[in-house]
PDB file with one MODEL, atoms N, CA, C and O in Angstrom:
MODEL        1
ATOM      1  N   UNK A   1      65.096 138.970 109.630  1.00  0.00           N
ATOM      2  CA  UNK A   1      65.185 138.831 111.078  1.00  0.00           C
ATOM      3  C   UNK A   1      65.658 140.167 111.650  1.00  0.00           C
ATOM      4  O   UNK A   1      66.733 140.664 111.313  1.00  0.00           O
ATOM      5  N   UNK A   2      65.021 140.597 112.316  1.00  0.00           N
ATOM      6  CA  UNK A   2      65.532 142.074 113.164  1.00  0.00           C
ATOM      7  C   UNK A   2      66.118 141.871 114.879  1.00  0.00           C
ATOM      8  O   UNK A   2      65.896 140.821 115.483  1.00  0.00           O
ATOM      9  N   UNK A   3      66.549 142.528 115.239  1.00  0.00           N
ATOM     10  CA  UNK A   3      67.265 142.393 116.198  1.00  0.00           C
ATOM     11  C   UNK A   3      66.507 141.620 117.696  1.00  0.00           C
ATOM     12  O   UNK A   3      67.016 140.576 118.104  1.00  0.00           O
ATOM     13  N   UNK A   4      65.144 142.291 118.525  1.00  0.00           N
ATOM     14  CA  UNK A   4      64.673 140.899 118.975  1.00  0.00           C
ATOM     15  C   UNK A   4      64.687 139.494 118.390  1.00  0.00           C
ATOM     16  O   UNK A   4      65.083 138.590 119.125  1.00  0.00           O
ATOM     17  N   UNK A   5      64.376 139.267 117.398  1.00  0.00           N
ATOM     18  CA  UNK A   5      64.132 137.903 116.506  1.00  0.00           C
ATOM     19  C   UNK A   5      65.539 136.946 116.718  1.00  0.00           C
ATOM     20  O   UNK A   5      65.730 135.741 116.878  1.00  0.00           O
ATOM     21  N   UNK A   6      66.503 138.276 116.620  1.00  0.00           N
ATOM     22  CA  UNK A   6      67.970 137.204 116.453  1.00  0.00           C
ATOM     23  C   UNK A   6      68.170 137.103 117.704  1.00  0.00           C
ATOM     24  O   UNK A   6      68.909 136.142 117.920  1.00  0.00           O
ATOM     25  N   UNK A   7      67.727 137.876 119.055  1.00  0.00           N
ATOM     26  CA  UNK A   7      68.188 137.901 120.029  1.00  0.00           C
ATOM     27  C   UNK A   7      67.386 136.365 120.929  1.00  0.00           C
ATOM     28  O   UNK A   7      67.883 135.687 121.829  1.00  0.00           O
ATOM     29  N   UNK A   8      66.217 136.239 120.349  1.00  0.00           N
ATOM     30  CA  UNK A   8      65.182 135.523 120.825  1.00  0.00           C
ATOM     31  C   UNK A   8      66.104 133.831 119.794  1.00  0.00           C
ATOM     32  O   UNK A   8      66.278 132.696 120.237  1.00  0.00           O
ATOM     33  N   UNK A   9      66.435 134.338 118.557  1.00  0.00           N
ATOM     34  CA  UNK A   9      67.096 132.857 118.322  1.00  0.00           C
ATOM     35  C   UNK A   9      68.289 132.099 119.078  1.00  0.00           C
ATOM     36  O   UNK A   9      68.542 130.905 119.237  1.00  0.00           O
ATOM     37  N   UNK A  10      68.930 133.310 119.487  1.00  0.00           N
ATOM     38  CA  UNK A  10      70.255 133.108 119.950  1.00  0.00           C
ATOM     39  C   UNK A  10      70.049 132.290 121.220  1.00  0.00           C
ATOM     40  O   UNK A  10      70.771 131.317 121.441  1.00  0.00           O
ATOM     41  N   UNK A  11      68.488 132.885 122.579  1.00  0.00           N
ATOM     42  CA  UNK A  11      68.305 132.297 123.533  1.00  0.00           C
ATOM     43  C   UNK A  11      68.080 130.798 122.969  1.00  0.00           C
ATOM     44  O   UNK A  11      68.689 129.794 123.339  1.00  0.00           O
ATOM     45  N   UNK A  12      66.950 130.885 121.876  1.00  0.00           N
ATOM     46  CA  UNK A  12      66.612 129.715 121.510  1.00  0.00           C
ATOM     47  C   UNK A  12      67.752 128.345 121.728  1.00  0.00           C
ATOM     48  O   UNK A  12      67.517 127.276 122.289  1.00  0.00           O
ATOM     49  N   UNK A  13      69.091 128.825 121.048  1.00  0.00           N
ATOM     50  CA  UNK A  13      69.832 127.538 120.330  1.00  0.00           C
ATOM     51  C   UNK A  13      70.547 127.468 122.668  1.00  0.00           C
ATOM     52  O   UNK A  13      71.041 126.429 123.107  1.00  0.00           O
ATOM     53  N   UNK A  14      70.430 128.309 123.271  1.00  0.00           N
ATOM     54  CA  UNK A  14      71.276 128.518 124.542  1.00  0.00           C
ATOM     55  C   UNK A  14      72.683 129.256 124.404  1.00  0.00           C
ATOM     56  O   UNK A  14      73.614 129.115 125.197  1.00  0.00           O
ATOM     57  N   UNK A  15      72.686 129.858 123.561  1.00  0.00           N
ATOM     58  CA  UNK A  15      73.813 131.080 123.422  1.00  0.00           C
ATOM     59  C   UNK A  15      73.519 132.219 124.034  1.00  0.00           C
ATOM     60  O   UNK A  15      72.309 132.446 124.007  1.00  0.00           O
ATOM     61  N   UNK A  16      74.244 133.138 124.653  1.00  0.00           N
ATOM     62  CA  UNK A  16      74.078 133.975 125.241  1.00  0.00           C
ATOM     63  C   UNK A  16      74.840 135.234 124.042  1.00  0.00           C
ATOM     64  O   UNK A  16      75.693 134.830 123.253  1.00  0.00           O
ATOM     65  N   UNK A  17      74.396 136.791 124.041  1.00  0.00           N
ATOM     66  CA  UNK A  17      75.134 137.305 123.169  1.00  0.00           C
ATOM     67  C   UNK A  17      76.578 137.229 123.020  1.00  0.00           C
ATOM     68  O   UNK A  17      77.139 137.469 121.950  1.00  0.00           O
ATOM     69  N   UNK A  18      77.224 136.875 124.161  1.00  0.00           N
ATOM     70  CA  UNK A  18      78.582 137.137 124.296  1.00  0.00           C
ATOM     71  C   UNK A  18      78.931 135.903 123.701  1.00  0.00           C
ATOM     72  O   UNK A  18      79.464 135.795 122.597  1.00  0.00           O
ATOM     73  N   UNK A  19      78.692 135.190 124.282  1.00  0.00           N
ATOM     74  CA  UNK A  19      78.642 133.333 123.017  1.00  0.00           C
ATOM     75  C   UNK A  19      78.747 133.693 121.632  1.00  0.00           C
ATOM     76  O   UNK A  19      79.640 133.125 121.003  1.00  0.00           O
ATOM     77  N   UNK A  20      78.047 134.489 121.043  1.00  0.00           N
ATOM     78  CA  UNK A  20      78.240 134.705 119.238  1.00  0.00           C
ATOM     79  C   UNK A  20      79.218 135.048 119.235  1.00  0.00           C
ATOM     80  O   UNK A  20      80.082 134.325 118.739  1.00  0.00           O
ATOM     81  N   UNK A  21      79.635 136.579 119.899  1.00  0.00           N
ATOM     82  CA  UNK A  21      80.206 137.377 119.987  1.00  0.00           C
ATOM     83  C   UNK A  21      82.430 136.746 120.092  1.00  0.00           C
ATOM     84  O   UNK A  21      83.522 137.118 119.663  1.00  0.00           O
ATOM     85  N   UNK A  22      81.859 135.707 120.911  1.00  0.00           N
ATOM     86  CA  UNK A  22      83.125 134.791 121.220  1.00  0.00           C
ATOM     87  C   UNK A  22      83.662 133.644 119.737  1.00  0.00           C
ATOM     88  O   UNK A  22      84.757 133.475 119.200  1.00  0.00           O
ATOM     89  N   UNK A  23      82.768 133.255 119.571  1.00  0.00           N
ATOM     90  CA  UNK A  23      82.618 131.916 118.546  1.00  0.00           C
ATOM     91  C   UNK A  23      83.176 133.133 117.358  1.00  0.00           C
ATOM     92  O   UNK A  23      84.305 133.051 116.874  1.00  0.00           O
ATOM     93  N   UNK A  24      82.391 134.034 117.057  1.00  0.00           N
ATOM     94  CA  UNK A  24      82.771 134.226 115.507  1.00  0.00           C
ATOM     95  C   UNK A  24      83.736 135.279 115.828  1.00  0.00           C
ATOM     96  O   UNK A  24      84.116 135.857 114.810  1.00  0.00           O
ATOM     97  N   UNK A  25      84.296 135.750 117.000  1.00  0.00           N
ATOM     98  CA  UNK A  25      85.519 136.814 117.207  1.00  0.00           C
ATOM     99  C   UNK A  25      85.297 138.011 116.409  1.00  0.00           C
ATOM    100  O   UNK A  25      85.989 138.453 115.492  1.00  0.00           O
ATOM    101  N   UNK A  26      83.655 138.699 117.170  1.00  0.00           N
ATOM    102  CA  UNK A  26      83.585 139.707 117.067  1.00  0.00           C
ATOM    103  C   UNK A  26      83.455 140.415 118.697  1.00  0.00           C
ATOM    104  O   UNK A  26      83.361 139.849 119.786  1.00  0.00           O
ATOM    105  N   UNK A  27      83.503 142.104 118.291  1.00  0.00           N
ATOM    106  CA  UNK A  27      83.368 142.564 119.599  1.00  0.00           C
ATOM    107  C   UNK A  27      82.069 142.480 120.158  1.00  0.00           C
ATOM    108  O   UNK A  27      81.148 142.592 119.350  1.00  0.00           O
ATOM    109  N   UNK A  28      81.719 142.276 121.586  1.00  0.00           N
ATOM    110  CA  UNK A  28      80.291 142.155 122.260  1.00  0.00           C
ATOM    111  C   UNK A  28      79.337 143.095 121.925  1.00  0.00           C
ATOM    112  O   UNK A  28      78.129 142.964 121.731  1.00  0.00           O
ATOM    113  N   UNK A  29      80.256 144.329 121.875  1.00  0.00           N
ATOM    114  CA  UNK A  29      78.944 145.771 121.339  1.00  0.00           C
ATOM    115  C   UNK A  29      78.373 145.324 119.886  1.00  0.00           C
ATOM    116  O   UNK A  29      77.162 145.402 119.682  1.00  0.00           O
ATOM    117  N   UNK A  30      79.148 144.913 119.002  1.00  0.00           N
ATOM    118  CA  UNK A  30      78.547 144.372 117.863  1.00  0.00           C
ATOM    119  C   UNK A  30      77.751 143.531 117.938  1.00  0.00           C
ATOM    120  O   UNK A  30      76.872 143.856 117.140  1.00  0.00           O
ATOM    121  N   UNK A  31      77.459 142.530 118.452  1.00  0.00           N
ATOM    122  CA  UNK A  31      76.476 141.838 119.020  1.00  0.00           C
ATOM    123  C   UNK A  31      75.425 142.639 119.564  1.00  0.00           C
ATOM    124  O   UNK A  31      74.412 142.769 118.877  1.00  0.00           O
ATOM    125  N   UNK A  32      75.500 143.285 120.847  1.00  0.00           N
ATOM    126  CA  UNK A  32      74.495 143.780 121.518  1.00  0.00           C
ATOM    127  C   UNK A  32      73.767 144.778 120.612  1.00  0.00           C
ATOM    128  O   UNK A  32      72.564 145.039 120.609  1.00  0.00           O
ATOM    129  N   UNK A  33      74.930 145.381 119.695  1.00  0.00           N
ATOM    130  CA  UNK A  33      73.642 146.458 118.647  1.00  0.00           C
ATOM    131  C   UNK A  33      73.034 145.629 117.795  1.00  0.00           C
ATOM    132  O   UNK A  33      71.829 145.790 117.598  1.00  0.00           O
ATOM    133  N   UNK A  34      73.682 144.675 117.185  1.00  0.00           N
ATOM    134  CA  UNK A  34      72.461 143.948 116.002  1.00  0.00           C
ATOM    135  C   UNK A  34      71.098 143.213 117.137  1.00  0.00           C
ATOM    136  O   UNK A  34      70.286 142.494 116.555  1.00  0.00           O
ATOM    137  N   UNK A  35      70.908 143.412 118.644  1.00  0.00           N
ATOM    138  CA  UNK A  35      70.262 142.826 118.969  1.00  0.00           C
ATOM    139  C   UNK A  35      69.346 143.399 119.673  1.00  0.00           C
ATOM    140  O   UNK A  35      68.361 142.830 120.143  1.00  0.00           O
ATOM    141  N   UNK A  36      69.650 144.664 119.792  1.00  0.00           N
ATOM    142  CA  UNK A  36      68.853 146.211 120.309  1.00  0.00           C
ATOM    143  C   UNK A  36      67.437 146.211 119.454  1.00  0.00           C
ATOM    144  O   UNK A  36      67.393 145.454 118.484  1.00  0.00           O
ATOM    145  N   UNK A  37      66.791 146.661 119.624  1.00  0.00           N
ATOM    146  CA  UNK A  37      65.023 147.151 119.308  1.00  0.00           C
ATOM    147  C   UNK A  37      65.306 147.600 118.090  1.00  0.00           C
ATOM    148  O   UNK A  37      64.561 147.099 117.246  1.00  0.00           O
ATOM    149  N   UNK A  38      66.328 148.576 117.532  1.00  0.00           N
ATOM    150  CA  UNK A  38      66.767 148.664 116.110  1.00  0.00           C
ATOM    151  C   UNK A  38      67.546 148.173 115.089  1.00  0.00           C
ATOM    152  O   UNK A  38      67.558 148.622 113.942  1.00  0.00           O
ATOM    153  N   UNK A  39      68.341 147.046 115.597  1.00  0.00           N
ATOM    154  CA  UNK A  39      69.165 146.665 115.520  1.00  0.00           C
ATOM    155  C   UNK A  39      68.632 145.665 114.286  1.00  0.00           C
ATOM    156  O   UNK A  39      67.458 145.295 114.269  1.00  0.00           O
ATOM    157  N   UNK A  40      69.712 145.206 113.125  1.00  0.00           N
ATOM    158  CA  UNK A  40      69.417 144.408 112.201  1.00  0.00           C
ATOM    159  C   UNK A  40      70.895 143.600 111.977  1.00  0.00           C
ATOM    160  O   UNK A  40      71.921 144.181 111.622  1.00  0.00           O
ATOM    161  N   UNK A  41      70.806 142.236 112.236  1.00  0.00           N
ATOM    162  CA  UNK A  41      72.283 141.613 112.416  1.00  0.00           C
ATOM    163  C   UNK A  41      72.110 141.355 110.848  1.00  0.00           C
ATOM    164  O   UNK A  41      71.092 141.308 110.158  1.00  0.00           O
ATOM    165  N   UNK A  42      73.878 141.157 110.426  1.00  0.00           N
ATOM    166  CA  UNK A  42      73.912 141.098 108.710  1.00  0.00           C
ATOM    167  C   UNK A  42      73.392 139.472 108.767  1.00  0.00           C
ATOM    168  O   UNK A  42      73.116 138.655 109.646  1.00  0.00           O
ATOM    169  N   UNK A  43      73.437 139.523 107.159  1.00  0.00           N
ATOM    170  CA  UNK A  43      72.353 137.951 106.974  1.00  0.00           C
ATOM    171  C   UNK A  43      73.615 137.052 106.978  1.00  0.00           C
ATOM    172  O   UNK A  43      73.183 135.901 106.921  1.00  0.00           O
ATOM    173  N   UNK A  44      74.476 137.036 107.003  1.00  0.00           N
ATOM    174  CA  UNK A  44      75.275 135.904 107.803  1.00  0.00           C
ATOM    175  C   UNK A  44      75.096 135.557 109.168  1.00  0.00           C
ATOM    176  O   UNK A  44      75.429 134.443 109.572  1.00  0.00           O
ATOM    177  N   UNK A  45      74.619 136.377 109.880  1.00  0.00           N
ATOM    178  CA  UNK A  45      74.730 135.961 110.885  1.00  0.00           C
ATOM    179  C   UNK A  45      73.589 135.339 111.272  1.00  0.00           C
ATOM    180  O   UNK A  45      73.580 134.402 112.070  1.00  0.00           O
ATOM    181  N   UNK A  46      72.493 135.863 110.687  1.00  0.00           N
ATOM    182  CA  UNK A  46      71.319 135.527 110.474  1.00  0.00           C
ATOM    183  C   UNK A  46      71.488 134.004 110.161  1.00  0.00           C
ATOM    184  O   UNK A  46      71.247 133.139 111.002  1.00  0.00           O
ATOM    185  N   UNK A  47      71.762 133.835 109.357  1.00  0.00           N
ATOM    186  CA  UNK A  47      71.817 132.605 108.621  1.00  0.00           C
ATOM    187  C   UNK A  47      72.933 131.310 109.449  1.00  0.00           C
ATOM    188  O   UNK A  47      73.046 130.115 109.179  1.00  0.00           O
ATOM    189  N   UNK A  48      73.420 131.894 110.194  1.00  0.00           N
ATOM    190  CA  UNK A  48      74.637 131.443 111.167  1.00  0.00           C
ATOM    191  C   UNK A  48      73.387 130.486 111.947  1.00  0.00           C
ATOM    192  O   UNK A  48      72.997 129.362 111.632  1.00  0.00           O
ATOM    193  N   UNK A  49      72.946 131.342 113.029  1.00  0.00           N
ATOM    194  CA  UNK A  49      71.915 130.946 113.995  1.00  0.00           C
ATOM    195  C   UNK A  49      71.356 130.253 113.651  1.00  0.00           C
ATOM    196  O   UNK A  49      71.203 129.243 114.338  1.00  0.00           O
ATOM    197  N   UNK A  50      70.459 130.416 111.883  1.00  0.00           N
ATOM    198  CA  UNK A  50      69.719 129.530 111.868  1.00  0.00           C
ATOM    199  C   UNK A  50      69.910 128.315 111.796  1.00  0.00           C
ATOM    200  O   UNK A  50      69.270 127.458 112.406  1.00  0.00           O
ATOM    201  N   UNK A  51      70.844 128.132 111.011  1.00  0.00           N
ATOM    202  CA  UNK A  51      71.730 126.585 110.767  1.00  0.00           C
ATOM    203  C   UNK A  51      71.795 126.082 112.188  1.00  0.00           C
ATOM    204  O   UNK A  51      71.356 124.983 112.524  1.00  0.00           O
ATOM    205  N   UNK A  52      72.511 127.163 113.209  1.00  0.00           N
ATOM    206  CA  UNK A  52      72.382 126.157 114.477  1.00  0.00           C
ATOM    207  C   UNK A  52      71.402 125.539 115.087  1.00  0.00           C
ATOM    208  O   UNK A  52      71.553 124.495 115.722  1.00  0.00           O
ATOM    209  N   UNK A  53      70.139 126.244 114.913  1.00  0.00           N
ATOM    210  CA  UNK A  53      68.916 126.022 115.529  1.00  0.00           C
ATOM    211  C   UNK A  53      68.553 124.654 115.087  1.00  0.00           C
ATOM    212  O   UNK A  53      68.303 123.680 115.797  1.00  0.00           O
ATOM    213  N   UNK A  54      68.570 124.775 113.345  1.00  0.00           N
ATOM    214  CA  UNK A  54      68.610 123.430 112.539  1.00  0.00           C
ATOM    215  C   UNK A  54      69.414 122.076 113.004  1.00  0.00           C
ATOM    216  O   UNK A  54      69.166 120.875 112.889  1.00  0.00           O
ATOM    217  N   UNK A  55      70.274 122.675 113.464  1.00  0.00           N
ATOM    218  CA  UNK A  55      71.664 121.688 113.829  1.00  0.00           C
ATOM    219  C   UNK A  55      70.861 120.635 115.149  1.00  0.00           C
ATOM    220  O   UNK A  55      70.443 119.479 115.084  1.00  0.00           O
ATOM    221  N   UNK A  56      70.886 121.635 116.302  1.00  0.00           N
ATOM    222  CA  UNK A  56      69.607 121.587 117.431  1.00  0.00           C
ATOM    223  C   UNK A  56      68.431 120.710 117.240  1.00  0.00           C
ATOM    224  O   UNK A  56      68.340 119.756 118.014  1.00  0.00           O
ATOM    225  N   UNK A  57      67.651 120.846 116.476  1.00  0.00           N
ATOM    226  CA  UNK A  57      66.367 120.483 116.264  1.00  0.00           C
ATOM    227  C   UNK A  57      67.106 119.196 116.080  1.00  0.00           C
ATOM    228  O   UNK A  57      67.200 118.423 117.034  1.00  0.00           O
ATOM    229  N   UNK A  58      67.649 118.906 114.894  1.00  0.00           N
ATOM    230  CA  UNK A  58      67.974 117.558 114.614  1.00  0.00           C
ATOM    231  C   UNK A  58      68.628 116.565 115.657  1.00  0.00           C
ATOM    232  O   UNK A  58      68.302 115.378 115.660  1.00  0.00           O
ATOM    233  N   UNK A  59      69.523 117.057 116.510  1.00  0.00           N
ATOM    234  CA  UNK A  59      70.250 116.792 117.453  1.00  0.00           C
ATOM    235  C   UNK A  59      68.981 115.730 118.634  1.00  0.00           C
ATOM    236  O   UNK A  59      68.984 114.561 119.017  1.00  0.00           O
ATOM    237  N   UNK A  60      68.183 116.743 118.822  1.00  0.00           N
ATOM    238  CA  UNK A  60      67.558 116.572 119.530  1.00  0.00           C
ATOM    239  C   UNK A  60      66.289 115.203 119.166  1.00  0.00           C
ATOM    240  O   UNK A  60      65.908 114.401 120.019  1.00  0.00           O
ATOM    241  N   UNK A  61      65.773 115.230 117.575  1.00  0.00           N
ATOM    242  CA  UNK A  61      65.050 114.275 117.442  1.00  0.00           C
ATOM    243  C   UNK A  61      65.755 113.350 117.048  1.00  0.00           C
ATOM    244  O   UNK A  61      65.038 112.361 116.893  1.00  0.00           O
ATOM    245  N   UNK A  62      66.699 113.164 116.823  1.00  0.00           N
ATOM    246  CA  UNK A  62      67.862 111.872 116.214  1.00  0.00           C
ATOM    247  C   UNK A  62      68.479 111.074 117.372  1.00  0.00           C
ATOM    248  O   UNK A  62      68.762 109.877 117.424  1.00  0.00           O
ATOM    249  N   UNK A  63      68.607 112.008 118.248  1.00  0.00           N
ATOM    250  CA  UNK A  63      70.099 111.576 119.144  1.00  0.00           C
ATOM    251  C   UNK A  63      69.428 111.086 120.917  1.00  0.00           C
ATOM    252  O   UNK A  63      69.817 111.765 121.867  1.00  0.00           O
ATOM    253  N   UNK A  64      68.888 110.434 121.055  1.00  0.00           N
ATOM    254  CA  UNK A  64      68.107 109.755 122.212  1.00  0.00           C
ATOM    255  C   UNK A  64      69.538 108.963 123.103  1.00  0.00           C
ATOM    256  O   UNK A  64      70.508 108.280 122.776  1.00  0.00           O
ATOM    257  N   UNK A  65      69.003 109.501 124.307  1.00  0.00           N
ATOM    258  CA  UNK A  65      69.968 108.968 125.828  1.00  0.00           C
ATOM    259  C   UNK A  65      69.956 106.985 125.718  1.00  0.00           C
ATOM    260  O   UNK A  65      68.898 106.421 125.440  1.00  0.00           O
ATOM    261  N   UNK A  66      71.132 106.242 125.953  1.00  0.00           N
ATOM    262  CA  UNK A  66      71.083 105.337 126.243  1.00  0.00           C
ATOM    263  C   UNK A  66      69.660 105.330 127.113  1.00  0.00           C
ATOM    264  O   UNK A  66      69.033 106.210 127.701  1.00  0.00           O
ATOM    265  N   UNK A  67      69.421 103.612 126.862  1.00  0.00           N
ATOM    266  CA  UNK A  67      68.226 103.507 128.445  1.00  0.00           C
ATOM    267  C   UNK A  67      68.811 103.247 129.057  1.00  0.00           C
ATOM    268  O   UNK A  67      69.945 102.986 128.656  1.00  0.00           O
ATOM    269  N   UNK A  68      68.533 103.125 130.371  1.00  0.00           N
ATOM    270  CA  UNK A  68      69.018 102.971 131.611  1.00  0.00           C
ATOM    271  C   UNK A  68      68.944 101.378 132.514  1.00  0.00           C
ATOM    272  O   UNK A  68      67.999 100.886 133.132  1.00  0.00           O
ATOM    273  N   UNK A  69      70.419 100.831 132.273  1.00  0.00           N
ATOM    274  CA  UNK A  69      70.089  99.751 132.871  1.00  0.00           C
ATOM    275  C   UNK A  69      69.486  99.391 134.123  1.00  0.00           C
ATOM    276  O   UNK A  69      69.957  99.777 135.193  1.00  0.00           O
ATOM    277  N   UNK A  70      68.174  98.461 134.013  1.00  0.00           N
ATOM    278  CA  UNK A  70      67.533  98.279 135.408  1.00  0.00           C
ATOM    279  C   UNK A  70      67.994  96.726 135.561  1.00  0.00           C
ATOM    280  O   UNK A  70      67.137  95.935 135.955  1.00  0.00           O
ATOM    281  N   UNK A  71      69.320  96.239 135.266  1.00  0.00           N
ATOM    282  CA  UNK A  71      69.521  95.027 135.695  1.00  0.00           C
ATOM    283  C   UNK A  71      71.026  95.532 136.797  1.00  0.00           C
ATOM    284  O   UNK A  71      72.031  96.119 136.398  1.00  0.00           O
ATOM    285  N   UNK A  72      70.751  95.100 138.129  1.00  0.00           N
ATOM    286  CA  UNK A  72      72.005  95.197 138.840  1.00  0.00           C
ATOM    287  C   UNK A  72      73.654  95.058 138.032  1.00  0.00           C
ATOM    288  O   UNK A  72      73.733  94.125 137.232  1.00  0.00           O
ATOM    289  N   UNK A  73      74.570  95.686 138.162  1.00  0.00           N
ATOM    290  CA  UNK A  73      75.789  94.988 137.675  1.00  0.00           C
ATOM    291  C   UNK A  73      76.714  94.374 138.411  1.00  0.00           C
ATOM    292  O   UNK A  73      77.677  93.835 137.868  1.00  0.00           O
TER     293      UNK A  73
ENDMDL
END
């Protein structure tokens, strides 16, 4: 994963860079360089995102809204 890729995952999961940057208590520039046009984030972090994305996906096909009662209460 190179630095668009992680930057494009990060939008993916709704993290913003400063969001990583906060969660794993690193500084923001560290973030913003692994996410620069040259930029290559280490494979933890890599691997961070992805799990969340995973986390996400599942979240999303598992976990369905109550229905909505259409009987007066």
């Amino acid at each position: 994963m190179n630095g668009p890729e992680f930057r494009e995952a990060l939008q993916a999961i709704g993290w913003k860079q400063s969001d990583f940057a906060r969660a794993m208590r690193l500084h923001r520039n560290s973030v913003s360089d692994w996410c620069s046009e040259a930029g290559q984030p280490p494979i933890w972090a890599q691997r961070y995102v992805q799990l969340l994305a995973k986390l996400k996906a599942l979240a999303l096909e598992h976990i369905e809204p109550p229905p909505k009662n259409t009987e007066a209460e």
